[in-house]
N, C-alpha and C positions, 0 to 999 in steps of 0.2 A: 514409505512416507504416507501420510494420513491423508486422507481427501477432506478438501474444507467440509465444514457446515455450510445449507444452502445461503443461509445471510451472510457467508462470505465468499458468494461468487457472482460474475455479473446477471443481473436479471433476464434469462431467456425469453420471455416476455414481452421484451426491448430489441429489438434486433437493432436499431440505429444505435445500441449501446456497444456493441461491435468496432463501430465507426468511428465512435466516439473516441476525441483525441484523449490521452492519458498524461491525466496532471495529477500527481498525487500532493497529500497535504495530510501533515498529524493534525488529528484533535485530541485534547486532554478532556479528561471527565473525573473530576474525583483525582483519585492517583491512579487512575489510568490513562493511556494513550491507545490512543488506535488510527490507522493509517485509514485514507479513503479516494479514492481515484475520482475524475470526472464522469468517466467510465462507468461508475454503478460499482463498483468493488467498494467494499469494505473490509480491512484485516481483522485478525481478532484484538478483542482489550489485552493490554501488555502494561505490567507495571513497570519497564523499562522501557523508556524513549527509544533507545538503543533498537532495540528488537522490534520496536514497532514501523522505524525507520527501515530496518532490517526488509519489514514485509512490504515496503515501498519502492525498494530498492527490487527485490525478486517480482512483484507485481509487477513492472517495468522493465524488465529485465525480458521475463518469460510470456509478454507480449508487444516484445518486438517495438518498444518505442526506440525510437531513432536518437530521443534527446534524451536515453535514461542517464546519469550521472553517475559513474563510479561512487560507490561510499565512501566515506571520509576513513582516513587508515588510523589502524587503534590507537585508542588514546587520545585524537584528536578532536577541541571542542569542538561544535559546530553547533550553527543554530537549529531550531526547529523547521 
């Protein structure tokens, strides 16, 4: 697997960015999406919502938030 780009990882920097609790949220730009944490995370731009949710869901996931949410199972609408 590919290691992010540095604008898609938390700002070392920041150390209370660490701390920080993890809300993720898409934003669209154009026909892009891209997922971004409270945290300082950014994903990358995805022309599918889908996938960008996708890296909301593993951002979540692979730092251990407590309230990460299962994904929604395929095919199922769901909102942003």
């Amino acid at each position: 697997m590919r290691e992010l780009a540095p604008e898609h990882q938390p700002d070392p920097a920041h150390p209370s960015a660490a701390a920080a609790p993890h809300g993720t949220s898409l934003t669209e730009r154009g026909s892009f999406c891209s997922a971004s944490c409270a945290c300082g995370w950014r994903g990358p731009a995805r022309r599918a919502r889908d996938r960008a949710r996708e890296d909301s869901h593993a951002h979540l996931r692979d730092h251990g938030a407590d309230d990460a949410a299962a994904p929604p199972p395929d095919g199922a609408a769901g909102a942003l």
